[in-house]
C-alpha positions, 0 to 999 in steps of 0.5 A: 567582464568575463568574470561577471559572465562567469558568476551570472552562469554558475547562478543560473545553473545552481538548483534552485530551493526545491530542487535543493530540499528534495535533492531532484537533481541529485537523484537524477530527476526533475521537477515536471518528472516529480510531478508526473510520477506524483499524478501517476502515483495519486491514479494508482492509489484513488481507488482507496477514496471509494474503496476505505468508506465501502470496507469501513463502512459496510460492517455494524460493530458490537452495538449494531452501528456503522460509519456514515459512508459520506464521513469515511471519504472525508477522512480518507483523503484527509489523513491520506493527503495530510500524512503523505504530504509529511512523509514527503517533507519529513522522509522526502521520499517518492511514497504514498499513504493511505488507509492499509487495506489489510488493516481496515478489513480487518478491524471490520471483519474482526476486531468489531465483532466484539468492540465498538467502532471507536475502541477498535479506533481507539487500538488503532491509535495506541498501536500507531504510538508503539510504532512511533517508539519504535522507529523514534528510538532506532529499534525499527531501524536495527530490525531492518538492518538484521535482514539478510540481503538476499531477503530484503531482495525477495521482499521486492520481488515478492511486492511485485507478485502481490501487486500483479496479483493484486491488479489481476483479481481487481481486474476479474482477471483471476477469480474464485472459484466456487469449487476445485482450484483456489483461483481461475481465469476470469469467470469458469476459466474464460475472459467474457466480461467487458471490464476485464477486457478494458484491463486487459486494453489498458494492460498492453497499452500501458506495456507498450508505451513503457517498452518504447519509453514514452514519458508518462506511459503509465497515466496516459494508459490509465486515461485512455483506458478509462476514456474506453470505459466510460464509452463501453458503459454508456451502451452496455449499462453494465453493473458492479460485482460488489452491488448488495442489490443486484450483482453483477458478475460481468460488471466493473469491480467497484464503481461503474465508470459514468460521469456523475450528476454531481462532480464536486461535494463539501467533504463532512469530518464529522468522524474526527475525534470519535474514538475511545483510546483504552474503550477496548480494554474495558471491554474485553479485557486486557489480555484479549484487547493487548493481543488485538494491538500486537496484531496490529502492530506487526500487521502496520510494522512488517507491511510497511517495512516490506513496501518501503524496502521493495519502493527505495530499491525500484526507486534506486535509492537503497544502498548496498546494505539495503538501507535507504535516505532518512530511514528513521524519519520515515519509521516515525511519520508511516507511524503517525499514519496509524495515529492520525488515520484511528484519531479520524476514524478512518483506520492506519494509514500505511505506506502504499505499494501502489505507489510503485506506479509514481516511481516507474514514471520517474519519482524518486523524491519527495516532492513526488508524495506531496504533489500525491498528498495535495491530490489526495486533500483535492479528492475530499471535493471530488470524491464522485469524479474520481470514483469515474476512473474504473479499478480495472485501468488501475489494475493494469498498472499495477501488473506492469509495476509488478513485472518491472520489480521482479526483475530485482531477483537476479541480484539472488544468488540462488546457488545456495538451498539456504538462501532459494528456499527462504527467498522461494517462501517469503516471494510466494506466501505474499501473493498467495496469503494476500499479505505483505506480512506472512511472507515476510514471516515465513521467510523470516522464520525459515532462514532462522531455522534452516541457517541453524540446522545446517551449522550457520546459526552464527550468521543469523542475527539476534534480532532475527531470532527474537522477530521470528519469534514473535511471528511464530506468535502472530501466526498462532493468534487465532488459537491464542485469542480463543483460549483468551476468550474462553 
């Protein structure tokens, strides 16, 4: 009898399936933390709904036409919720993906200022397939593991600052200003707008439940704050900074937050497929269009490795030499973002550092990503309620997210000038450059150089040299290009 006892215990305490799959309990979580962080990770990242079709869809290509706003939403959430979902089962890591907002502003300010829509698609989709090469044949993985330590550190902690930086201009926090220093404190160095004082609510609120471990911190101050907006619009009937017609620069940065008329909509996918795989290269030549694709990839393959590296060591999943559970299946389907975000028209889906938020409220798994990706699907229907969550309330939690990783930098040893000052760059350039990219390329060429010049060129490996290499290429591009074009 005892024996029985003891079998129907041992039953009940075994993980179940899912908990088996996506190793919840042996990462020290739990099902309902999983499906927290997914939530909280889906918030921080919804704007991107609202955000791709306005990039996207605000520029005319080479022949005059545009991408119907309407369709880019569709195709947002649908290859934002469709490959997050994958990289959930296939990589089953706690990660987001969506369109990359680095590569969709480019290929609207740029690339389609000499192709058409569907050939700048159509680069996309073959850069995607390089990718996928390179992380199905292992060279992505050897990239990754020629990185010093102490750089795949300042990677994080420079994530961190590019995200705060990221959620202070988002918040009309920081802002441009029209002459003298490059950035300045709300508007003519004061915070006199409602929006930003909404961000800067939700910013210690949220700072407050973290510090005192409230579980879902995050999303509550994200809920609260948007609750405060939509009471603050309804009676100062303020605008949007961005509004072609009438701007303004007290306003909300994206949408004002009001409850909308119409809360569902039928998503219309009629962008799926408008796409011309070598259209570009009969276009505007072979060399011209094969310099756009390597900018391309080392925009998508840099970006992501960045993000994923500074996610995995947050998330606590990195190991002592910087690499982290299913590296290579993660490589190969962040790839299949960029395939399967130029096939829909809705440009390279990439992992998201905003995803951090799911991860600070607990997610460690892939059960995460897919609870984030089954949001992102639900987001085709619901396009016009979520557009309520102000960006403001989201760019709070970014900066907390952001100050919860910098604090990875004590684990440099930053005794030796070798090492601080390409740690010092590669951290900087990314906020200052808005571009996870550039400072991984600064740093990179900087250790080169400066490990070599001081009798330690044996200690830089081969791979970085021929990496660095080719970002001393992808920082001339633009000089390069034009002689290509003349």
């Amino acid at each position: 009898m005892a024996d029985n006892d003891q079998a129907v215990k041992t039953a009940s305490s075994r993980p179940g399936l899912l908990d088996r799959f996506f190793e919840i309990t042996q990462r020290g979580s739990t099902i309902k933390q999983e499906i927290r962080g997914g939530i909280v990770a889906f918030v921080a990242m919804a704007y991107i709904v609202v955000l791709n079709p306005l990039i996207l869809g605000g520029s005319q290509d080479v022949a005059g036409d545009s991408l119907d706003f309407a369709q880019l939403t569709a195709v947002t959430g649908l290859v934002a919720g469709v490959i997050t979902i994958l990289f959930g089962v296939v990589a089953r890591l706690p990660f987001g993906l969506a369109a990359g907002l680095g590569m969709n502003s480019f290929l609207a300010v740029s690339v389609v200022q000499d192709v058409t829509w569907a050939d700048a698609m159509g680069l996309v989709i073959i850069n995607g397939i390089i990718i996928v090469v390179l992380g199905a044949t292992g060279i992505r993985t050897a990239i990754f593991n020629a990185v010093p330590h102490a750089l795949k550190i300042a990677i994080t902690v420079g994530i961190g600052l590019f995200i705060a930086f990221i959620g202070f201009v988002n918040a009309g926090f920081v802002t441009r200003t029209p002459a003298g220093p490059p950035v300045q404190l709300g508007q003519d160095g004061s915070i006199g707008s409602l929006p930003t004082l909404v961000f800067v609510f939700a910013l210690v609120l949220i700072g407050i439940l973290v510090a005192r471990r409230i579980p879902g911190g995050i999303l509550i101050g994200i809920i609260v704050a948007t609750v405060a907006a939509i009471i603050i619009q309804a009676f100062a009937k303020l605008g949007t900074v961005g509004d072609p017609v009438d701007p303004d620069p007290l306003g909300w940065n994206l949408a004002a937050p009001e409850f909308p008329q119409q809360v569902v909509a039928l998503p219309d996918f009629g962008l799926i497929g408008a796409f011309d795989l070598f259209g570009g290269f009969q276009h505007i030549g072979v060399l011209a269009a094969t310099m756009l694709v390597f900018t391309l990839v080392f925009t998508n393959f840099f970006d992501a490795m960045g993000s994923m590296t500074g996610l995995a060591r947050q998330a606590g999943l990195q190991t002592d030499d910087g690499m982290f559970p299913r590296i290579r299946g993660a490589f190969i389907v962040e790839g299949l973002g960029a395939v399967f975000g130029g096939a829909a028209s809705g440009s390279s889906n990439t992992v998201f550092v905003d995803s951090a938020a799911g991860i600070a409220e607990g997610a460690r798994t892939g059960l995460a990503a897919c609870i984030t990706g089954v949001l992102f699907l639900l987001s085709m229907f619901f396009s016009p309620l979520i557009a309520v969550i102000p960006m403001e309330a989201g760019a709070a939690a970014l900066v907390v997210v952001g100050a919860m990783m910098v604090t990875q930098i004590r684990e440099i040893d930053m005794s030796d000038f070798r090492t601080s000052l390409p740690v010092f760059l590669t951290m900087v350039t990314m906020p200052l450059t808005y571009s996870i990219a550039n400072g991984i390329g600064v740093g990179f060429i900087s250790w080169a150089l400066i490990h070599a010049m001081s009798n330690r060129g044996r200690q830089v490996h081969w791979l970085l040299w021929v990496v660095s290499a080719g970002f001393v290429l992808y920082f001339v591009r633009g000089p390069i290009s034009a002689i290509l074009g003349a």
